[in-house]
C-alpha atoms as one frame of an Amber mdcrd trajectory, in Angstrom:
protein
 -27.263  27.395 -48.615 -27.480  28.744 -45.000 -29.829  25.407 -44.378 -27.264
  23.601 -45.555 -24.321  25.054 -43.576 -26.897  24.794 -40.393 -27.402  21.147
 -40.673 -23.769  20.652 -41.644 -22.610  22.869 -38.352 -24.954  20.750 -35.910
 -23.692  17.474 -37.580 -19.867  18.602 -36.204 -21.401  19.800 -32.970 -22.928
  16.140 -32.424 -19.730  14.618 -33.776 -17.529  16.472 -30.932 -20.145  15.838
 -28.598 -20.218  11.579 -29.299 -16.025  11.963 -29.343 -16.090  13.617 -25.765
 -19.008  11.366 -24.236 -17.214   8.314 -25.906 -13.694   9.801 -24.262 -15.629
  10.290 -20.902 -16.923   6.701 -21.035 -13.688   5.386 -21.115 -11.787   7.150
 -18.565  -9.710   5.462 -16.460 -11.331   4.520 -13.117 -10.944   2.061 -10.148
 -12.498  -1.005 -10.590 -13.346  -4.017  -8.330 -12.247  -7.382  -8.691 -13.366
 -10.312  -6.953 -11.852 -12.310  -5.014 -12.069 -16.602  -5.774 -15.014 -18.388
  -4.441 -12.481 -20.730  -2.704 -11.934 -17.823  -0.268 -14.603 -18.188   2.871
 -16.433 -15.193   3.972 -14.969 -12.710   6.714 -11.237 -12.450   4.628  -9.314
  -9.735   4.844  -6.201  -8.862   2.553  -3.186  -7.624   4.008  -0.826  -6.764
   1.056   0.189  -7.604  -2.630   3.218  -8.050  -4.842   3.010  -8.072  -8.201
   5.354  -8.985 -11.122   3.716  -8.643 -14.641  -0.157  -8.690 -16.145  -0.667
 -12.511 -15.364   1.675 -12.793 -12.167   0.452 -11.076  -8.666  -0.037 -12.390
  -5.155  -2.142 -11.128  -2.481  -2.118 -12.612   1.257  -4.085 -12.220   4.364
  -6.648 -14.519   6.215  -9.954 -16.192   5.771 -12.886 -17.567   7.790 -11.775
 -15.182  10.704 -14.570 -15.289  13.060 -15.473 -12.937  15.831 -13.028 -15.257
  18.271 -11.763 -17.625  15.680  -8.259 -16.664  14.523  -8.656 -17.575  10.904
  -6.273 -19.327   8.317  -3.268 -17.860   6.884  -4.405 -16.841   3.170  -2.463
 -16.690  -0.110  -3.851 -15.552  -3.122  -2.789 -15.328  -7.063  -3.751 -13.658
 -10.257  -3.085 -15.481 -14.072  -4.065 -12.397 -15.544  -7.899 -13.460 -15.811
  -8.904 -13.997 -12.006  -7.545 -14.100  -8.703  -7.579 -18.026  -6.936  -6.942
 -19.420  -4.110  -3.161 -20.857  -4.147  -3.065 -24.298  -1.965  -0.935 -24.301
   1.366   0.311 -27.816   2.000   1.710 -28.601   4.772   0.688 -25.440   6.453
  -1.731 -25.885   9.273  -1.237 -23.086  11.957  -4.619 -20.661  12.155  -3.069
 -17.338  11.997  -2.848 -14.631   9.141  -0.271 -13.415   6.617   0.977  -9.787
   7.073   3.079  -9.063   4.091   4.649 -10.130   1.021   7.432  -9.411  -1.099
  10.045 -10.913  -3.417  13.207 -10.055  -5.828  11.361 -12.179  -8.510   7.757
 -14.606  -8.934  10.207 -17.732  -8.087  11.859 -16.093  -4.621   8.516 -14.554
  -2.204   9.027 -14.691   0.983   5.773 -13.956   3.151   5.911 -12.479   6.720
   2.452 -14.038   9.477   1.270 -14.285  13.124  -0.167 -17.502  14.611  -2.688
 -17.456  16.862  -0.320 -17.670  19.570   1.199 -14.808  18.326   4.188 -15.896
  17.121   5.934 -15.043  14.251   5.353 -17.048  11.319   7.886 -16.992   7.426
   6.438 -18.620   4.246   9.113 -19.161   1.307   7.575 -19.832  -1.971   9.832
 -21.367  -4.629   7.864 -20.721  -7.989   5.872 -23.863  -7.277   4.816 -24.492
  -3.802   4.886 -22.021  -0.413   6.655 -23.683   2.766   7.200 -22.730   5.945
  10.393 -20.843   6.818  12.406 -21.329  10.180  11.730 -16.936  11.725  14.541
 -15.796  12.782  15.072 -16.486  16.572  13.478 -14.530  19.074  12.078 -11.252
  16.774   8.401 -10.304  15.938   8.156 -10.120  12.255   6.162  -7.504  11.131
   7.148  -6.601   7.090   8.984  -8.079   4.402  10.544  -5.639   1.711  12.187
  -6.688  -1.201  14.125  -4.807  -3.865  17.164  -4.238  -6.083  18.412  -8.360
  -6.079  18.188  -7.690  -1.935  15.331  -8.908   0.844  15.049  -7.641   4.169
  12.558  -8.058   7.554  11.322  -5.411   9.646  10.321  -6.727  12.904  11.067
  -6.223  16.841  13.427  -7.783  19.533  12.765  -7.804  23.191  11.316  -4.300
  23.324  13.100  -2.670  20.617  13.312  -2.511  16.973  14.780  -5.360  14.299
  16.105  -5.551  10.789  17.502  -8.151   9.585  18.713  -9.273   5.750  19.157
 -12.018   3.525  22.244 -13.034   2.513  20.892 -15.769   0.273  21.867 -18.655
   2.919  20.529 -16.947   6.554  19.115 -13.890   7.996  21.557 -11.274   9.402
  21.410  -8.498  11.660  21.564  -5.392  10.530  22.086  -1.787  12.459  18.737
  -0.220  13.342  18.095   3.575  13.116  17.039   5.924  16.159  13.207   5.524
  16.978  10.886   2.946  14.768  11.420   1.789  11.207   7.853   1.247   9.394
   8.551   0.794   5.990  12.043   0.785   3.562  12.720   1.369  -0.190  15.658
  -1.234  -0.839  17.447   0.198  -4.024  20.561  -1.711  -3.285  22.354  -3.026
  -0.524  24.253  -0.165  -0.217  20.950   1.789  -0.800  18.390   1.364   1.936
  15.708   3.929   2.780  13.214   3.564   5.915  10.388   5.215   6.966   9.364
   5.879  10.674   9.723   8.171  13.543  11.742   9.244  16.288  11.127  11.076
  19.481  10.127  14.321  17.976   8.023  13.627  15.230   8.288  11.572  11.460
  11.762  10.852  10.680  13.569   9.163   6.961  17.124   7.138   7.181  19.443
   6.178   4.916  21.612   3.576   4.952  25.061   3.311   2.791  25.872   0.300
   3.379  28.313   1.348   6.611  25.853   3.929   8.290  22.200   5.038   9.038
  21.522   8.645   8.886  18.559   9.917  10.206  16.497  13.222   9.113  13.570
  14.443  10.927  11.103  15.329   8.584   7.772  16.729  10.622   8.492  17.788
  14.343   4.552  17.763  14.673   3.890  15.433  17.613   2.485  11.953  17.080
   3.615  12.411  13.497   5.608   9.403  11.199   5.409   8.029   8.031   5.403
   4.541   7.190   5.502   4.572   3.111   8.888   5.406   1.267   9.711   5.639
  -1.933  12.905   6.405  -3.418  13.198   7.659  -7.141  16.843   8.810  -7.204
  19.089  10.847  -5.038  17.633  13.866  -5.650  13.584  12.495  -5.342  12.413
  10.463  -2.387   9.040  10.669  -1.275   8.059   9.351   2.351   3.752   9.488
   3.423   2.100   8.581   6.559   0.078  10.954   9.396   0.875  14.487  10.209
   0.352  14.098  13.567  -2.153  15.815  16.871  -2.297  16.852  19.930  -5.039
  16.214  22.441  -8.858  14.798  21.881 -11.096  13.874  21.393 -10.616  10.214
  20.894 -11.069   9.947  16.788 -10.292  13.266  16.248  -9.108  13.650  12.534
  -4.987  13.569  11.637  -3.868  15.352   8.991  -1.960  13.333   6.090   1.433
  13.786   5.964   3.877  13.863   2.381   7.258  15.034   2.132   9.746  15.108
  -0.423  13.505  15.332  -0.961  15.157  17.186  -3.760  18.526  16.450  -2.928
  18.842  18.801  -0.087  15.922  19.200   2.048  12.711  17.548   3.035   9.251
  19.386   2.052   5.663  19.300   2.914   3.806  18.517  -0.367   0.163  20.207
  -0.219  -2.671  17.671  -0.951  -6.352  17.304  -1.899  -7.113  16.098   1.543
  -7.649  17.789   4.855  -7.207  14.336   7.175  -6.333  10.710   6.840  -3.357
   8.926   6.552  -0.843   7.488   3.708  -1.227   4.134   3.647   0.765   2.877
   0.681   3.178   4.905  -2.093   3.791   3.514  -5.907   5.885   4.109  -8.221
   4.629   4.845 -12.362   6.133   2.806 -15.154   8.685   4.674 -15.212   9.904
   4.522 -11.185   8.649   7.843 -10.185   6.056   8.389  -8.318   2.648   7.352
  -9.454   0.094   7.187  -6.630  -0.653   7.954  -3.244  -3.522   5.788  -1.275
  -4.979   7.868   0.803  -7.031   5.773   4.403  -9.933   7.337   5.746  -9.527
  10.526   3.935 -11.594  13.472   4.394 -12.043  17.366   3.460 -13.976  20.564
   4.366 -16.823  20.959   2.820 -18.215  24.440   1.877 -18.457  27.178   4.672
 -21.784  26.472   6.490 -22.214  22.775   5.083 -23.541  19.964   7.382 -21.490
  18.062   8.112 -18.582  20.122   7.996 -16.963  17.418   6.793 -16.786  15.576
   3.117 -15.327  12.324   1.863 -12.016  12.651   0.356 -10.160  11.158  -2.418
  -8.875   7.448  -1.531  -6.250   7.528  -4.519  -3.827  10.551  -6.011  -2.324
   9.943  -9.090   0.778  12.340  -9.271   1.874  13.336 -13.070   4.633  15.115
 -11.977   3.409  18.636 -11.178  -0.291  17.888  -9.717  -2.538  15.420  -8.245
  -5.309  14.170  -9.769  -8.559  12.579  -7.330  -9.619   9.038  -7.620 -12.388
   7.432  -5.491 -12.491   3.759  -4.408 -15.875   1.992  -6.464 -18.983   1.955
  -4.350 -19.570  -2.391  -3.804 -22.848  -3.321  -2.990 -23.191  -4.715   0.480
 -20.027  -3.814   1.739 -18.963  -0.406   2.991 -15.468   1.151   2.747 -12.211
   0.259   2.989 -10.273   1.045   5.882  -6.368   0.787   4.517  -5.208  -0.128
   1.592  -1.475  -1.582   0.274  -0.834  -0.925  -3.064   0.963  -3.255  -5.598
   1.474  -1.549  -9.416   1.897  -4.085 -12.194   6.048  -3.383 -13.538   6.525
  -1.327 -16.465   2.531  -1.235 -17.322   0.289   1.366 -15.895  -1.859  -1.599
 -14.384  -1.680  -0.740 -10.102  -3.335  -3.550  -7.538  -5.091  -1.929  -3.999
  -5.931  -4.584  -1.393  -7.468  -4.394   1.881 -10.250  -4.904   3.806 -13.429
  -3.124   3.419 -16.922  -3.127   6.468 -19.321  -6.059   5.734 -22.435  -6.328
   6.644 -23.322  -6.361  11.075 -19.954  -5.106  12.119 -18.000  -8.144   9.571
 -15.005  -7.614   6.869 -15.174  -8.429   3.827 -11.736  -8.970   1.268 -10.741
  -6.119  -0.922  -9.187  -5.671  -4.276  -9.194  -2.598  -6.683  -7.372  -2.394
 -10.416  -6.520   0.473 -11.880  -5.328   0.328 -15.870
């Protein structure tokens, strides 16, 4: 009898043990995708949009050489793999910076020529086109949300927004210091990222107004991701600032929150880097935090004193939990990258560029779900 019970205990004990090795084996991780053989080597991926399982975008440039500007790059996933998406008509060397759009038949996506000027793609749910800029501004971003599309961009020394009105772009009132990324809610409902004289700042726009809150009075500090849950939950990342050298020096990563009344330092897994990109969960609150060069302390006495980081923070609404970027053969790691979640799944896109091989670049792009 006590054989029996023996053999019959150590069956369960392997049971649980298969269960949690089986559970372990499929934990959700990072994975790489790769990108279509149409794309030439040295590409680099700027930024992505996507809309459902079988409809994303990604742009950026290809074939840049070490003094060759490259081709402006647009790329699309059908929900099996990414391809190239044709250009016609479209000839200037140059890359694409950004991309948004209220829905997969109205993108708009925002480049630089060669020349350096500024360069607008429309895409119509069938073809991409070029776009008359609007006059005499640098675009930099395109941001798109709640029915409305805006540009973030510069004017003879000084900052530029500027909106669609669903016939021509339109000027719209700038806040104090820089504006380097907005959460459009509504039109009425505009929040942007940046910094001012003294340190990170957040506005709000009401449709009539800007309002401006400093967030971090840490010099050198701003933030450059936003994203707005509800009136009472807005989250802004970016750097936390420095003073001094030396040159490369590590920055802390900065992440603040509103509850409705005031603007907090979160606490996070990392010791230095920056916040590159914020998204948002199936839901619309936050989801994850990309983390760029990211670094910690390692154990007192350790050599080097410092470790790598986590590249991605999943938030599930009281903690963060530590993802690391997949190890690619050949290539090295990424330097920034833009995230793009999938809507209502819990499918997220990363893109970027990651270190090739002799100093190159080499394209980017991380699933998650």
């Amino acid at each position: 009898m006590a054989r029996r019970l023996l053999v019959a205990a150590l069956a369960a004990l392997m049971t649980v043990v298969a269960v949690m090795s089986a559970a372990a084996a499929e934990a959700p991780s990072w994975q790489h995708v790769p990108v279509p053989a149409q794309a030439r080597p040295q590409t680099g991926l700027n930024e992505a949009v996507a809309f459902g399982p079988d409809r994303a975008w990604a742009v950026g440039a290809d074939a840049v050489g070490r003094e060759a500007p490259g081709f402006p790059l647009v790329l699309r996933w059908n929900g099996t793999a990414w391809q190239r998406q044709g250009l016609p008509g479209i000839r200037w060397q140059g890359e694409l910076l950004s991309i948004a759009g209220t829905s997969p038949t109205a993108q708009w996506a925002v480049g630089r020529d060669s020349a350096g000027g500024s360069r607008l793609l429309r895409f119509d749910g069938s073809s991409w086109r070029d776009s008359r800029p609007p006059s005499g501004v640098r675009l930099d971003k395109v941001v798109a949300g709640g029915g409305e599309t805006w540009l973030i961009g510069g004017r003879d020394g000084g900052q530029a927004l500027l909106r669609w009105d669903g016939r021509a772009w339109r000027d719209m009132p700038v806040p104090p210091g820089v504006v380097y990324g907005l959460h459009v809610k509504a039109a009425d409902d505009v929040w942007a990222a940046g910094a001012a004289n003294d340190g990170a700042a957040v506005s709000h726009w009401n449709g009539e107004a800007w309002r401006q809150t400093h967030v971090e009075g840490f010099p050198r500090s701003a933030v450059g991701s936003i994203l707005a849950v509800s009136p009472t939950e807005v989250w802004a990342g970016g750097t936390g600032g420095f003073i001094g050298g030396p040159p490369g020096r590590p920055i802390p990563p900065l992440l603040v929150r509103f509850d409705g009344q005031s603007w907090n330092r979160v606490a996070l897994p990392a010791d230095f880097g920056g916040i590159t990109s914020l998204a948002p969960d199936a839901s619309g609150g936050l989801g994850w935090v990309a983390v760029a060069r990211s670094l910690k302390w390692g154990p007192p006495g350790s050599t080097p004193p410092l470790i790598p980081g986590p590249d991605f923070l999943a938030w599930d609404g009281e903690a963060f939990a530590e993802y690391s970027e997949p190890v690619v053969a050949g290539e090295g790691d990424s330097a920034a990258l833009r995230l793009a979640p999938v809507p209502g799944t819990a499918t997220v896109w990363a893109v970027g560029r990651a270190a090739g091989p002799e100093g190159t670049f080499a394209p980017r792009i991380l699933r998650f779900g």
